[in-house]
C-alpha positions as CSV (number, residue, x, y, z in Angstrom):
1,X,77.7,12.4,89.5
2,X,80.5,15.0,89.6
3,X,81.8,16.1,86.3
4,X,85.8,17.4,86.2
5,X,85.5,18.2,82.3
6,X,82.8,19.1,79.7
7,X,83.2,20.0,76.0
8,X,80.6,22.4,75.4
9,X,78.7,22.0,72.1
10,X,79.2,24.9,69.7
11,X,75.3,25.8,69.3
12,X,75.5,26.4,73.3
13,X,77.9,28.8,72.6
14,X,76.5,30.4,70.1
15,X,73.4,31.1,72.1
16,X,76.0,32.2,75.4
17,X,77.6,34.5,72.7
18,X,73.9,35.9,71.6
19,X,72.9,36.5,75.6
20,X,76.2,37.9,76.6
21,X,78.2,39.6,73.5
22,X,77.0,42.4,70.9
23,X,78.5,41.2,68.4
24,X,75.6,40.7,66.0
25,X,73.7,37.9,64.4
26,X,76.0,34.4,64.7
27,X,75.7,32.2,61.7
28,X,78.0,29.6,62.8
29,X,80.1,28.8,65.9
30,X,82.3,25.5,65.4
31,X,84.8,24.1,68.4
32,X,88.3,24.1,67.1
33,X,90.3,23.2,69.6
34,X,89.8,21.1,72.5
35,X,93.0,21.1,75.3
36,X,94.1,23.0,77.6
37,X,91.0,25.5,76.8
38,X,88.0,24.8,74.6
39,X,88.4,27.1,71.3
40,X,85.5,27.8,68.9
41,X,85.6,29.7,65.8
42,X,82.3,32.4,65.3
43,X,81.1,33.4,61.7
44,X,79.2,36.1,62.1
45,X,76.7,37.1,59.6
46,X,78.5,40.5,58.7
47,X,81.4,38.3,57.1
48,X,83.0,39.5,59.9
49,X,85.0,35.6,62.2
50,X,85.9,35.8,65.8
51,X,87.4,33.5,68.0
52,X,85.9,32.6,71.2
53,X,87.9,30.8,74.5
54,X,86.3,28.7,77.1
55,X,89.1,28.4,79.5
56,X,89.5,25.1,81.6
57,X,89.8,25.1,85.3
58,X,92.7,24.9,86.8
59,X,94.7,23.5,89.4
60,X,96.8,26.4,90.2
61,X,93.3,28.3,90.3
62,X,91.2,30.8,88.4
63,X,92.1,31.7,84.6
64,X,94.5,34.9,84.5
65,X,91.7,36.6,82.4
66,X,91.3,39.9,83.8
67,X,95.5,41.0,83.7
68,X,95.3,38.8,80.2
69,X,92.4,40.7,78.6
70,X,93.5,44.2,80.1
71,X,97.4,43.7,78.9
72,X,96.4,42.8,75.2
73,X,94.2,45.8,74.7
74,X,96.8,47.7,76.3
75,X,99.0,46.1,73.8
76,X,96.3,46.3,70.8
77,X,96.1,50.2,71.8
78,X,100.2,50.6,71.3
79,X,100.3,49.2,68.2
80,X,101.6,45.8,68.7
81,X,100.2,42.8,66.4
82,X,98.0,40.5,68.8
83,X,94.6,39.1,69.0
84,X,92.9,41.8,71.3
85,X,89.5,40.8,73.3
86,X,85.9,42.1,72.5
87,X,84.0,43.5,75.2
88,X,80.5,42.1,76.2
89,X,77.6,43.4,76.5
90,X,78.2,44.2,80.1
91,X,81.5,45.9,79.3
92,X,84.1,43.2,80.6
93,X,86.0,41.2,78.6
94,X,84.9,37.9,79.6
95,X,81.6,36.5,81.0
96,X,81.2,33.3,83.6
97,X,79.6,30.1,81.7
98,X,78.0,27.5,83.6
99,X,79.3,24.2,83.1
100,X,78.7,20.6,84.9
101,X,81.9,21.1,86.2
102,X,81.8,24.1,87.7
103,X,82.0,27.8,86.4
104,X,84.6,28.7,83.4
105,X,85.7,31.9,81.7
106,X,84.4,32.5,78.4
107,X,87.2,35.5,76.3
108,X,86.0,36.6,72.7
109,X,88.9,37.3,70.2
110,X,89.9,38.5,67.2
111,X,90.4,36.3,64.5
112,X,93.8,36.3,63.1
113,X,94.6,35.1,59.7
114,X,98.0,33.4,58.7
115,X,100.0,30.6,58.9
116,X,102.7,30.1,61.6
117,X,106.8,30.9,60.5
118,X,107.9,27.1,60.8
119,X,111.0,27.0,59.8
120,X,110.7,30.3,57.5
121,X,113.7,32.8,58.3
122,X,112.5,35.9,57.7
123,X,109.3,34.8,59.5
124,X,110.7,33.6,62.5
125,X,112.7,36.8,62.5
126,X,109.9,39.0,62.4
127,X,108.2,36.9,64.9
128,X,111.4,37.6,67.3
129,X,111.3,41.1,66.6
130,X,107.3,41.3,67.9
131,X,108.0,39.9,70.7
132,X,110.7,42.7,71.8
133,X,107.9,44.9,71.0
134,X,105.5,43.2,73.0
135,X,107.8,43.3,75.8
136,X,109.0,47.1,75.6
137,X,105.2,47.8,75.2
138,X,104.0,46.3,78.3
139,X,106.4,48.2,80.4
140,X,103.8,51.3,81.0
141,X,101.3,48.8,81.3
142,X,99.0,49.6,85.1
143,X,96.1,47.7,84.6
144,X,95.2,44.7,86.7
145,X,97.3,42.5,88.3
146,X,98.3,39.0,87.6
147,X,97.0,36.3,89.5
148,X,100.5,34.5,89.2
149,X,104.5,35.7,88.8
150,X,105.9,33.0,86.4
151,X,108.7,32.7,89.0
152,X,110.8,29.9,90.0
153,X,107.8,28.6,92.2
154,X,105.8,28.5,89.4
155,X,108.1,26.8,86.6
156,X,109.5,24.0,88.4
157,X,109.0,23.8,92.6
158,X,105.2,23.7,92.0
159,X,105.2,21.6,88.6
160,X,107.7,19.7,90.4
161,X,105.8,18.9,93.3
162,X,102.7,17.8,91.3
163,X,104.6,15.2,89.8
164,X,105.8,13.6,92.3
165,X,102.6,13.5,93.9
166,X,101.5,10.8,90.9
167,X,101.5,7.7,92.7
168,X,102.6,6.0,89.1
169,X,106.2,6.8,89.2
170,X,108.4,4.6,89.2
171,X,111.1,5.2,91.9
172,X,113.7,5.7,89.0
173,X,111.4,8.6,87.2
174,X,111.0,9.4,90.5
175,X,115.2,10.0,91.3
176,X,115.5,11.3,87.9
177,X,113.1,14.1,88.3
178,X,114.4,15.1,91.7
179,X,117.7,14.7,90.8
180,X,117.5,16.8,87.7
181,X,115.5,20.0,89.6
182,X,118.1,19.6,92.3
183,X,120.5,20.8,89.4
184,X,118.5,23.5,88.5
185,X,117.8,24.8,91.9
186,X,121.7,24.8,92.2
187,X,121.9,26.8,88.7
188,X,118.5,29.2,89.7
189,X,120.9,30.1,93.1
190,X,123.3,31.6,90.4
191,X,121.2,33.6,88.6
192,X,121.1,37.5,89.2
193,X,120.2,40.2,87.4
194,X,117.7,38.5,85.2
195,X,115.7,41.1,83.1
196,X,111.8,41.3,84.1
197,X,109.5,41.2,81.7
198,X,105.6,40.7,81.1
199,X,105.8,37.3,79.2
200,X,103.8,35.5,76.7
201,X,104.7,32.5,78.2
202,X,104.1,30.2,75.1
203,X,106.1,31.4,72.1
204,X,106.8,28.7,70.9
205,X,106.1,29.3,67.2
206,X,102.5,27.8,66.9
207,X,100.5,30.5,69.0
208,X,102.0,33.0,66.2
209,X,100.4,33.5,62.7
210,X,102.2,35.4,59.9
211,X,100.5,37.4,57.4
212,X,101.4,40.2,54.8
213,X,101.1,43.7,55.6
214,X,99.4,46.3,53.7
215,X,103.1,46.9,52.5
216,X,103.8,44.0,51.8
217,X,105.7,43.6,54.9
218,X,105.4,40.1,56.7
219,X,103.8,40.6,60.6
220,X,104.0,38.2,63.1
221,X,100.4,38.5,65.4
222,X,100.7,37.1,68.6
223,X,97.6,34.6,70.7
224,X,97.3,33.0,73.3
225,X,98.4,35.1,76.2
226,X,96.8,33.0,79.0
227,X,99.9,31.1,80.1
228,X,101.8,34.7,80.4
229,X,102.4,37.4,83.1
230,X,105.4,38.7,85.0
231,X,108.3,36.6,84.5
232,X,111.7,36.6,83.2
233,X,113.2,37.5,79.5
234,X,115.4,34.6,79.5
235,X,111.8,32.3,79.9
236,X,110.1,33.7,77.5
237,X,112.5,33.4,74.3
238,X,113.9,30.2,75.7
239,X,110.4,28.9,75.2
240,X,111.4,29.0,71.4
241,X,114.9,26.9,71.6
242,X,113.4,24.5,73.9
243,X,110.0,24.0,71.3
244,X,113.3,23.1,68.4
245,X,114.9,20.9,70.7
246,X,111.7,19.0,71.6
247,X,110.4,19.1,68.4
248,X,113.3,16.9,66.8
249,X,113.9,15.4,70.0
250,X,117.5,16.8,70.3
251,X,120.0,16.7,73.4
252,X,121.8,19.8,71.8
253,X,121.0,22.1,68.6
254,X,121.8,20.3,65.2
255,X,122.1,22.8,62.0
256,X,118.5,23.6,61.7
257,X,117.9,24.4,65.3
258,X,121.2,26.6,65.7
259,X,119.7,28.4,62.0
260,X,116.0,29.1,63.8
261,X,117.4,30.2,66.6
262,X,119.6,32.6,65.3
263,X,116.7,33.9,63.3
264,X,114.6,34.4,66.2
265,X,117.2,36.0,68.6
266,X,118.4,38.7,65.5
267,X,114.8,39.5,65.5
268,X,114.5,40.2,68.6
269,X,117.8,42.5,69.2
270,X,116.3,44.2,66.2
271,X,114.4,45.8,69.0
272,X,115.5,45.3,71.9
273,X,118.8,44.2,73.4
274,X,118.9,41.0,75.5
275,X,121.7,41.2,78.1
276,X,124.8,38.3,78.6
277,X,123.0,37.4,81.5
278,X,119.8,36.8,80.1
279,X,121.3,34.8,77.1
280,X,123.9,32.2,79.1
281,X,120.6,31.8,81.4
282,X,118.5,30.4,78.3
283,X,119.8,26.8,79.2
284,X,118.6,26.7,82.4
285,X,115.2,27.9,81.6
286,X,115.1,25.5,78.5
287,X,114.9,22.4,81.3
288,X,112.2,24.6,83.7
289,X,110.4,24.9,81.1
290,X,109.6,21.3,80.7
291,X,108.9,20.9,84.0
292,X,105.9,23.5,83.8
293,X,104.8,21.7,81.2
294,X,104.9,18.4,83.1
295,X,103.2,19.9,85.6
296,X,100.2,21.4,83.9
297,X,100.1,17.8,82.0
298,X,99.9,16.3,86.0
299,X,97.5,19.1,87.3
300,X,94.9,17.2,84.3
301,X,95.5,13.9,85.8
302,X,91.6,13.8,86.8
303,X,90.9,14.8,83.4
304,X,93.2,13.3,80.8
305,X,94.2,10.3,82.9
306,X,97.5,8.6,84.1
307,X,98.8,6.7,81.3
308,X,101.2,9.1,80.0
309,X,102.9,9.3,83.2
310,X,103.2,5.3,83.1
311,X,105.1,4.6,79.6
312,X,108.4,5.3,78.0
313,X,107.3,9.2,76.4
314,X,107.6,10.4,79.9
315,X,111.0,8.6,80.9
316,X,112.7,9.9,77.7
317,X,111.4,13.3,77.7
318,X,112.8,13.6,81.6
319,X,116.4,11.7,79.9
320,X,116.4,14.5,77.5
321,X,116.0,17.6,80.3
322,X,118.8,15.7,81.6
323,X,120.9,16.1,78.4
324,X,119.9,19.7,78.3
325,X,121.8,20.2,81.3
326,X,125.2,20.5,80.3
327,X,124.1,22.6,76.9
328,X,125.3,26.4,76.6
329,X,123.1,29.1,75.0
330,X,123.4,28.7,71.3
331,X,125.6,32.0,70.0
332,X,126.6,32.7,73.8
């Protein structure tokens, strides 16, 4: 029989991580995570903790580790907060694992300390503000290239197109989903001028831990980069307003949302300035975004199954894209 997902024990990666990685003597290596990768945290017996990622295989096709890996260390070299990759023993920053289901991608990382901003102010400023850096600092970035543009073909026609391909629909998700992108194709046809930017892709508050400096001075560390590459500035912070929204289930911003958000977009143009352009087009990326989402959720179909795609979650997450339609950038 044909396996289409695995969860590798964490003593079989500990003994991958002794072939493959000089990192020393492994006293414990515990899985963390299980989703959309496999994450395991390593105690090594220095004191020192790591983080190692077995990524999942994908429908759109191989992990984005070699422009991932290559971008953070370019990033760790500038000075910007973010979990940076260790090197194996081979001198890449990732090594190929054998699995029942086929090859994966196992990344060694940093461990980062912390707790993420919530609904903290100054945090979720200073977690604004690292992201402008992370973006200015990529600019003179020239090592590999990334396997995928996080362009309009790979937010919603793609995503899209895997939805509809779920034979579960109902014809009136169906209508709504087409219906809805139709919109959004109209809006994307607007759109010029949008700033270009190497993306995170998943800032969303939760792939960022906060932590004191040796000053005393809160920093914002960034993970997680494996959803990221060349994209748009309006995406990648719109990630954050769409995350509030979702989060409290809101067709437009109440008190608390409008608060965060105005938070995180100071931070930022603490930095970095972010164009009229780019900020009226946040809407319109807030409802993309769900649709990549969506999409990644329907690429796992042969993994995670088809309920989700059957019961009311679905429906009134798609009736709330639809409310998000007529919103205007918070602050615009």
């Amino acid at each position: 029989m044909q396996a289409v997902y695995s969860t590798i024990g964490g003593d079989e990666i500990r003994r991958v991580l002794g072939r493959t990685f000089g990192i020393g003597p492994i006293e414990d290596c515990t899985l963390l995570q299980s989703g959309f990768n496999d994450i395991y945290e390593v105690a090594l017996a220095n004191g020192r903790r790591c983080v190692a990622r077995l990524s999942s295989r994908l429908e759109r096709g191989v992990p984005n580790v070699n422009y991932e890996t290559a971008l953070l260390q370019h990033l760790k070299s500038a000075g910007a907060a973010v979990a940076a990759p260790w090197r194996a023993r081979n001198g890449a920053y990732s090594v190929e694992v054998a699995a029942p289901e086929g090859s994966r991608s196992l990344v060694v990382f940093d461990f980062l300390s912390g707790k993420p901003p919530g609904n903290e102010p100054t945090d979720i400023a200073v977690m604004g503000a690292e992201l402008a850096r992370i973006h200015v600092l990529s600019r003179d970035y020239t090592g590999p290239e990334s396997n995928y543009r996080l362009d309009f073909d790979h937010l919603l026609r793609r995503p899209l197109a895997r939805l509809l391909a779920l034979r579960d629909l109902s014809e009136e998700v169906r209508e709504l989903l087409t219906s809805i992108a139709q919109t959004l194709e109209a809006r994307i046809a607007t759109l010029t001028d949008l700033a270009p930017v190497a993306c995170h892709g998943d800032c969303h508050g939760g792939n960022t831990l906060m932590s004191d400096g040796p000053d005393g001075v809160r920093v914002a560390s960034f993970f997680d980069f494996d959803d990221g590459g060349p994209g748009y500035l309006a995406y990648d912070i719109a990630v954050y307003l769409w995350s509030n929204l979702l989060g409290r289930g809101l067709a437009s911003p109440d008190e608390k949302v409008e608060a965060n958000w105005k938070q995180f977009v100071n931070g930022y143009r603490s930095v970095e300035p972010i164009s009229s352009v780019d900020f009226e087009a946040v809407t319109t990326f807030v409802a993309i975004r769900h649709f990549w989402l969506m999409g990644e959720y329907a690429s796992r179909v042969n993994r995670n199954g088809l309920r989700v795609f059957r019961g009311r979650w679905f429906r009134e997450n798609f009736e709330l894209v639809k409310e998000w339609q007529s919103l205007t950038t918070p602050g615009a």
